[in-house]
N, C-alpha and C positions, 0 to 999 in steps of 0.2 A: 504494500500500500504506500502510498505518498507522505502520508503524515496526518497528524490534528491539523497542522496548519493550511491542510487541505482544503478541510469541511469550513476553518473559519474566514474564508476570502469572503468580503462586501461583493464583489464584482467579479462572475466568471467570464465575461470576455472581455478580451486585449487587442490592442491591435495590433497591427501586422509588425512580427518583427522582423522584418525585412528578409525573410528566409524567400528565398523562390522555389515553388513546387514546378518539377516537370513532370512527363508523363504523370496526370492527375489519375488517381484511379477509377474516375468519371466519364472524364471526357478525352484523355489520353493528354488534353494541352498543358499549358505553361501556365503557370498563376503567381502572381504577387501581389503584395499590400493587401490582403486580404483578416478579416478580424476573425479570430481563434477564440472556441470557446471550450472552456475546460469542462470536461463529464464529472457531476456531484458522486458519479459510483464511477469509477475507471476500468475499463474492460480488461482483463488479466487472463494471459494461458502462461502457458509453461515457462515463459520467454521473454515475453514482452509486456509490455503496459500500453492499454491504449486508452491515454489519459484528455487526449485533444483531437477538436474538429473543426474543418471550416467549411463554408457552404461552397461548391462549384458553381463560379459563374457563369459557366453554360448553359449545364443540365439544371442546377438548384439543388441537387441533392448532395447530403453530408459525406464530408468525406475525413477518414477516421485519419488520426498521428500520431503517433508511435513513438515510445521510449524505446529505442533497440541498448541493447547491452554496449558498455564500450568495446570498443575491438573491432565493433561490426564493421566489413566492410560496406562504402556506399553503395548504394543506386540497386538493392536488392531489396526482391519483394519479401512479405511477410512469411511468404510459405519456403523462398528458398533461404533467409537467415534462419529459420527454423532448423533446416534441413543440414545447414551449417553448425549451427551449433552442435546438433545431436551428431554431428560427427566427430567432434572434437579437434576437429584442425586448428592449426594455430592461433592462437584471440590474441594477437600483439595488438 
């Protein structure tokens, strides 16, 4: 879990921290400056945390963000860091 100082935020959306989303898992595009809203219960599997979302400008529909473990390499989806980790190849 995240913490108590989870549950006691005033405000769960932020705005964009200037991250750029590619392939969106939406609409496949590019997105920035977009406002992130944190989830009051955070999605958990074995691996990951998926504590945040922002809406796709496209489509409109939510599109989930992910704590990946450190080490992770970039630009992998959710099923292949998975598949990564349960290997145990090297996490530098």
């Amino acid at each position: 879990m995240l913490g108590e100082e989870w549950i006691t935020l005033e405000s769960r959306t932020f705005p964009s921290a200037g991250e750029r989303i590619s392939g969106c898992a939406r609409c496949g595009g590019e997105h920035s400056d977009y406002p992130t809203h944190a989830f009051f219960r955070p999605v958990e599997d074995e691996f990951i945390t998926w504590g945040w979302w922002f809406t796709c400008p496209t489509t409109g529909d939510p599109v989930l963000i992910a704590k990946f473990p450190p080490g992770t390499p970039r630009g992998m989806t959710h099923l292949e860091v998975v598949d990564w980790l349960r290997s145990g190849e090297d996490r530098r």
